[in-house]
C-alpha positions in Angstrom: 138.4 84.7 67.8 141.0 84.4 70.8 140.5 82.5 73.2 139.3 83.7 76.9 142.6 84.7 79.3 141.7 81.3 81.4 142.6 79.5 78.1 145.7 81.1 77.2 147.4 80.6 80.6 146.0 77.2 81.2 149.3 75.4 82.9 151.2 72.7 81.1 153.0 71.2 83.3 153.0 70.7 87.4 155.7 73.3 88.2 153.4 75.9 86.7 150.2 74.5 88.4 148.5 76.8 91.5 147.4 75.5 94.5 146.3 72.2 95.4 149.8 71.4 97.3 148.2 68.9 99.1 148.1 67.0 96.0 150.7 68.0 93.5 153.0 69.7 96.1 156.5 67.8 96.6 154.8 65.1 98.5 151.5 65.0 96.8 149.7 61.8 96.4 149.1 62.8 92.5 153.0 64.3 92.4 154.0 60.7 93.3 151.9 58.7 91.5 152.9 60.7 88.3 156.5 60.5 89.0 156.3 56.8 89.3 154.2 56.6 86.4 151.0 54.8 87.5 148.0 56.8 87.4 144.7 55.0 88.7 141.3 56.3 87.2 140.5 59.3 89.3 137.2 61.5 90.3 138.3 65.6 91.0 135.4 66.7 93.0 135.8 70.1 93.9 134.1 74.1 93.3 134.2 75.5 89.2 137.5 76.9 88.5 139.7 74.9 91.2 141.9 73.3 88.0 140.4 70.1 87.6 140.7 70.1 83.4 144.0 71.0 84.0 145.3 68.9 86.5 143.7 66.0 84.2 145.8 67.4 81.0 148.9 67.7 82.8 148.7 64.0 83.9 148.3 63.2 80.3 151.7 65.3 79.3 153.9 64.3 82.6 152.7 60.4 82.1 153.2 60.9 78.2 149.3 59.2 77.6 146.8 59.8 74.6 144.1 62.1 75.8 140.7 62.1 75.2 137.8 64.1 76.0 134.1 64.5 77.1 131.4 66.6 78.4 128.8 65.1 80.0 126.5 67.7 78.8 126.6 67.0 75.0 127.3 63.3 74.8 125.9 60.1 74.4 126.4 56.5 75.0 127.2 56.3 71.6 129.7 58.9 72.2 131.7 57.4 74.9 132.3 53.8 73.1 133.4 55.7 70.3 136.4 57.2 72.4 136.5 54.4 74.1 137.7 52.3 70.7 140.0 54.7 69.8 141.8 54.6 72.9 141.5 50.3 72.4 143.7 50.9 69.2 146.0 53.1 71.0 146.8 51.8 74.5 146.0 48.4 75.9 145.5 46.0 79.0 149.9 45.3 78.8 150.9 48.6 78.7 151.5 51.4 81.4 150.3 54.0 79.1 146.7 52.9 78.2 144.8 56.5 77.6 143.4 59.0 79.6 139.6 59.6 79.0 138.7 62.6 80.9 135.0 63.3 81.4 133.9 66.9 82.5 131.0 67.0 84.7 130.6 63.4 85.4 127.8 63.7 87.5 125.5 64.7 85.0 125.9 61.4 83.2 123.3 58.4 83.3 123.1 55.3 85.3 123.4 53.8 81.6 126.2 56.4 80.6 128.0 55.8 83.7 127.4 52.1 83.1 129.1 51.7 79.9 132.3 53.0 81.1 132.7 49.8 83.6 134.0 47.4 81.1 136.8 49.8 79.5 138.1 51.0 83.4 138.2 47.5 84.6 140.0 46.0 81.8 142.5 48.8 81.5 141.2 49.9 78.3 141.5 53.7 79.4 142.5 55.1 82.4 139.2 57.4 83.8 139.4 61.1 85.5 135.9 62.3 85.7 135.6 65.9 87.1 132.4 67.0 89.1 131.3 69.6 91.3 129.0 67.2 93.2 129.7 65.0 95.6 130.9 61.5 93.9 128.9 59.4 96.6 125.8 60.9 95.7 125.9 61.3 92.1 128.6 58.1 90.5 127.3 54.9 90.4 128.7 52.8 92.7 130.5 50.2 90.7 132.4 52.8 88.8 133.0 55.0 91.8 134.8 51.8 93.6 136.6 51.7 90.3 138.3 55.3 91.1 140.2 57.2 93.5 139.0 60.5 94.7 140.7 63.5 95.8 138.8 66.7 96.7 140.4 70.0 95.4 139.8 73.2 96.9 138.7 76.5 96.1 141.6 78.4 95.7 142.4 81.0 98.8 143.5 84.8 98.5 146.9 83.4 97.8 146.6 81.1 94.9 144.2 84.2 93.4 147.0 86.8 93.5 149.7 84.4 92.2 146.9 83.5 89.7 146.8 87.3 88.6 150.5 87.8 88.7 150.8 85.0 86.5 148.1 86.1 84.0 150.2 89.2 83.5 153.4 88.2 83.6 153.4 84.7 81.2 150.1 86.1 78.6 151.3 87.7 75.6 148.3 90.0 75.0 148.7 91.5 79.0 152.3 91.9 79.1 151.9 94.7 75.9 149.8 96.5 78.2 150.3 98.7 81.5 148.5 97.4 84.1 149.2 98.4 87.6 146.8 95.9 89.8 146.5 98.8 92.2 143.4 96.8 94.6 142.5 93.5 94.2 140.0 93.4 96.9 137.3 93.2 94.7 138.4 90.6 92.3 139.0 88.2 94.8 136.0 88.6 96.5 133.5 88.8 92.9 136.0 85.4 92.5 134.3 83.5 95.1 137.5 81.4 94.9 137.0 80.6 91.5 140.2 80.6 89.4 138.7 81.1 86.1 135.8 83.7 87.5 138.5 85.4 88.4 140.3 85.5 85.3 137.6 86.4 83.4 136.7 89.6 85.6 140.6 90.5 85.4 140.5 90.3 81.3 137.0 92.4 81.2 138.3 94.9 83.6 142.0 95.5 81.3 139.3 95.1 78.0 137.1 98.1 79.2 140.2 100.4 79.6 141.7 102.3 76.6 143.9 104.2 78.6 147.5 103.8 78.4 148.0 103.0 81.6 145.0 100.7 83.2 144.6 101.6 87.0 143.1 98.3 88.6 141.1 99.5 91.5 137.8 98.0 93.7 136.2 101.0 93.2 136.4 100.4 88.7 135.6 96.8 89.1 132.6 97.2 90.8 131.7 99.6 88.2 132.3 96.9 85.6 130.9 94.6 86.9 127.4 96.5 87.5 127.3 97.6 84.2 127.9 93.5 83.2 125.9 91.9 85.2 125.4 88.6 82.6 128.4 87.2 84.5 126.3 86.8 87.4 123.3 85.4 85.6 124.6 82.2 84.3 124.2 79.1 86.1 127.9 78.0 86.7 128.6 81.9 88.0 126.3 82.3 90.7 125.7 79.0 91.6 127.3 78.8 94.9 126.5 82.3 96.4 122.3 81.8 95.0 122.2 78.4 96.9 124.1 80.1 100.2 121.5 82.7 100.2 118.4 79.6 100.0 119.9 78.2 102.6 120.5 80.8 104.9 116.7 81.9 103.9 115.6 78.8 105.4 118.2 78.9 108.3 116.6 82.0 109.3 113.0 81.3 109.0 111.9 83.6 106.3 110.5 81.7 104.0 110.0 84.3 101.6 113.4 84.6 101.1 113.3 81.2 100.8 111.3 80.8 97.8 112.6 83.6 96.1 115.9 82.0 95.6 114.4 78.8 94.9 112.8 80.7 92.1 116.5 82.0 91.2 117.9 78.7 90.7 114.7 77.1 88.9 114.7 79.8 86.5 118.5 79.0 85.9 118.3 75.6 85.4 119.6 74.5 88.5 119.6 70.8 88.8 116.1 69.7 91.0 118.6 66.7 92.8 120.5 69.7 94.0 118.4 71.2 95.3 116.4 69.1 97.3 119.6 67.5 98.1 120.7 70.8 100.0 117.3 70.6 101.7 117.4 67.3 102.6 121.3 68.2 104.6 119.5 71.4 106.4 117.3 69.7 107.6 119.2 67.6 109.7 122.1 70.5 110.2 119.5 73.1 111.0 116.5 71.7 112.6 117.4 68.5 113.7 115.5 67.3 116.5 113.6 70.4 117.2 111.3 69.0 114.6 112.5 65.3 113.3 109.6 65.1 110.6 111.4 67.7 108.6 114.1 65.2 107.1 111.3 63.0 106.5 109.7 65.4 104.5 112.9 66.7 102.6 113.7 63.2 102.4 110.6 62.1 100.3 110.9 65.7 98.7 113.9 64.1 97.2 112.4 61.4 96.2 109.7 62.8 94.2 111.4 65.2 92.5 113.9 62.7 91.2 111.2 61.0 89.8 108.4 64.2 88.6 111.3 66.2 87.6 110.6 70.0 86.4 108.1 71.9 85.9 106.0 69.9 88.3 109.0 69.5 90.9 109.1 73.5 91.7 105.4 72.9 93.6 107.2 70.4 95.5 110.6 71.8 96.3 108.3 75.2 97.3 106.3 73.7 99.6 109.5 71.6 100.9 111.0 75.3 101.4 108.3 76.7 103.3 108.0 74.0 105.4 111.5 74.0 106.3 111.8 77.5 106.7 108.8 77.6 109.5 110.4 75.2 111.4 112.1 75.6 114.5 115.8 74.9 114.4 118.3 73.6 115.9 121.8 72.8 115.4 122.5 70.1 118.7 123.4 67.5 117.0 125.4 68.8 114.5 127.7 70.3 117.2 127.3 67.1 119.0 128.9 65.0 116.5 132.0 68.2 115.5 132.5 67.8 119.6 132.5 64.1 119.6 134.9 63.9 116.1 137.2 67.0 117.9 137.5 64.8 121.3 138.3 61.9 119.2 141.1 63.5 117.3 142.6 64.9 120.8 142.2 61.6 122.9 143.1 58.9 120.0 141.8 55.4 120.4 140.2 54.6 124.0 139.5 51.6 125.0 135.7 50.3 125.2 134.8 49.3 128.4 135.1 45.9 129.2 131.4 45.3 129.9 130.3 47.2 126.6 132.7 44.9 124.2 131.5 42.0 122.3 132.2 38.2 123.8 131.5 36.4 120.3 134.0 33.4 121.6 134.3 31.7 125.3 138.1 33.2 125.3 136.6 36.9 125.5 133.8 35.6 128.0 136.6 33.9 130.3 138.3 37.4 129.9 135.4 39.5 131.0 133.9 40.8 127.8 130.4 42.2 128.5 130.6 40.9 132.2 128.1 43.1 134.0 126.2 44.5 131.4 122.7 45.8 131.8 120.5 44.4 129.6 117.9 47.9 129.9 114.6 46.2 129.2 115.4 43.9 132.0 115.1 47.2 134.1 112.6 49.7 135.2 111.6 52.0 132.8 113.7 50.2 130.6 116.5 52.2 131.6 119.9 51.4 134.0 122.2 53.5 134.8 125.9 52.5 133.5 128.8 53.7 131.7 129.0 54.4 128.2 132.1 56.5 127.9 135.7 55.4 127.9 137.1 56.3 131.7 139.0 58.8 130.3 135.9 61.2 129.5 133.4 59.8 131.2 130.9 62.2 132.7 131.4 64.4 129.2 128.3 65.9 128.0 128.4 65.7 124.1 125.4 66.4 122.9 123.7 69.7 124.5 119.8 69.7 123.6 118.9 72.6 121.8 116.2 75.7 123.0 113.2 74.4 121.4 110.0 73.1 122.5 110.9 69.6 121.7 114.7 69.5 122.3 113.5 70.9 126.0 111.9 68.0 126.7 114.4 65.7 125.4 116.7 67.7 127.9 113.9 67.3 130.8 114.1 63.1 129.9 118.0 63.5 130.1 118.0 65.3 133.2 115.6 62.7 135.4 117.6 59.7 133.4 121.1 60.6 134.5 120.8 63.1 137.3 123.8 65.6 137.4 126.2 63.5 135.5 125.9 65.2 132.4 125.3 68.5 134.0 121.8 68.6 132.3 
């Protein structure tokens, strides 16, 4: 049977590798670190399709390094300390080269999985690269995760998609017999979703489905295609990303109908119960906020449980999580507030605290004037006195602007008596 067109163009070696510049570009970190031969165990966290199996291979053939590998979905403990043996026998603590063991979707390993990798990392028995679509911090155990370095790869722009097609037809030996004129390519990149091998594999149904001698690519025919094959948008890994941006925006927009019927979508495709109620638990902060603070409480404990009940039971509880969110009022204040605060950081660099808000741990920084004429506020009225809190040079900036909401208008009223017209509230 031959192998899909992702397969057969899979890149060997760096020079052939697309996108991700910011890592295997001429002054890469990983471009570096392979030219000078010392590669650290590694996590590649980043959207299906971004390269991350093949960025770990080519590592293994520039550093000249055994390879072995494992899905997380189909092995065991017993699994990983057989590899990890073999790789004993052929590497070492003394030697540069000890073996790569490259784990696919590491985040759907174990505590205990995850756990009996430790030992083999620290010692220098193998040299790690776990791959995951979920964020590390979350989902890698902590010891192990210290263990690694991280780097995020991206999904790949309109670019890196056209050079990815270009490349399909100009290196694969089963394309370049045929006559394809890529005519449009709207509609592949956008059906892609920035996913290289998506792509790819829309691209090699679309040249399949013709038995014309010359194949005219056009929007217009891969649309049609892609109606009339609509299993490559029912599997898990495929729609993943676009099911989970229309749950959220559900919820963002108060329909909870919508809501649920998405949430439905993903239970019925097997979507992971932590990832969901983990997206929950980040919307409810993002999206309603303070306009109603018991909703992170609730998507917070909604985490909880479900990581504990697990399905079927957990799709009562992620529903009724849903609705609750979805009926909330929103707002977004303190998510802007914090992009504002982070954007006037990056444009005004490292002000100084004021003197009277710095720490005075030692009678040098007393005799100096640290935290001379600070005001204690429960010494005050109202346990409140007005001082300054900003560095001089933004002082009177108002970061955080409450949001329109019944609560947030209140918290707005509180700001307005507390500090008058200095924050223009």
């Amino acid at each position: 049977m031959e192998a899909p067109l992702a397969e057969r163009i899979r890149p060997q070696q760096l020079e052939d590798y697309i996108s991700q510049q910011h890592l295997v570009g001429p002054n890469g970190s990983l471009t570096q670190q392979i030219a000078k031969g010392i590669i650290p165990s590694l996590i590649f966290w980043g959207p299906p399709g971004t390269g991350k199996t093949s960025l770990a291979q080519i590592i293994s053939q520039e550093s000249k390094r055994p390879f072995y590998t494992l899905s997380a979905i189909n092995s065991g403990v017993k699994d990983i300390r057989e590899v990890i043996e073999k790789a004993k026998q052929s590497g070492g603590l003394f030697t540069s080269k000890n073996p790569i063991l490259f784990i696919d979707e590491i985040h759907r390993f174990s505590k205990s999985q995850q756990d009996s990798l430790l030992a083999a990392v620290e010692k220098g028995w193998i040299t790690l690269i776990g791959a995951t679509t979920e964020n590390p911090s979350f989902e890698v155990i902590p010891a192990l995760l210290s263990r690694c370095q991280v780097y995020t790869l991206n999904a790949f722009n309109k670019e890196d998609l056209e050079a990815l097609l270009h490349r399909a037809m100009q290196m694969d030996a089963v394309l370049k017999e045929k006559n394809i004129q890529l005519n449009e390519t709207e509609a592949l990149l956008r059906l892609s979703g920035g996913d290289g091998r998506k792509l790819l594999n829309l691209f090699e149904l679309v040249v399949n489905a013709s038995n014309e001698d010359e194949i005219l690519i056009t929007n217009d025919r891969v649309l049609e295609l892609v109606q009339q094959n609509t299993v490559l948008y029912d599997k898990t890994g495929e729609q993943h990303y676009d099911i989970v941006s229309a749950f959220i925006k559900s919820i963002r927009g108060s329909d909870p109908n919508g809501a649920v019927y998405w949430l439905a979508r993903m239970i019925e495709g097997g979507e992971d119960v932590k990832f969901i109620a983990r997206r929950m638990l980040i919307l409810s902060s993002e999206d309603i906020g303070n306009a109603n603070p018991t909703a992170f409480i609730m998507a917070n404990n909604t985490f909880q449980a479900v990581a504990t009940i697990g399905y079927p039971e957990s799709r009562i509880i992620l529903s009724q999580c849903a609705v609750y969110l979805a009926t909330s009022p929103k707002s977004n204040a303190s998510y802007q507030a914090i992009g504002k605060a982070q954007q006037i950081v990056k444009q005004t660099g490292d002000l100084s605290v004021p003197i009277h808000l710095r720490n005075a741990p030692t009678p040098l920084m007393k005799e100096l004037g640290y935290g001379e004429d600070y005001k204690y506020s429960h010494d005050y009225a109202n346990n409140f006195a007005e001082q300054e809190f900003l560095p001089d040079a933004i002082t009177g900036t108002a970061i955080y602007e409450p949001g329109n909401n019944t609560r947030e208008n209140s918290t707005r009223e509180f700001l307005k008596n507390r500090w008058k017209d200095k924050y223009g509230y």
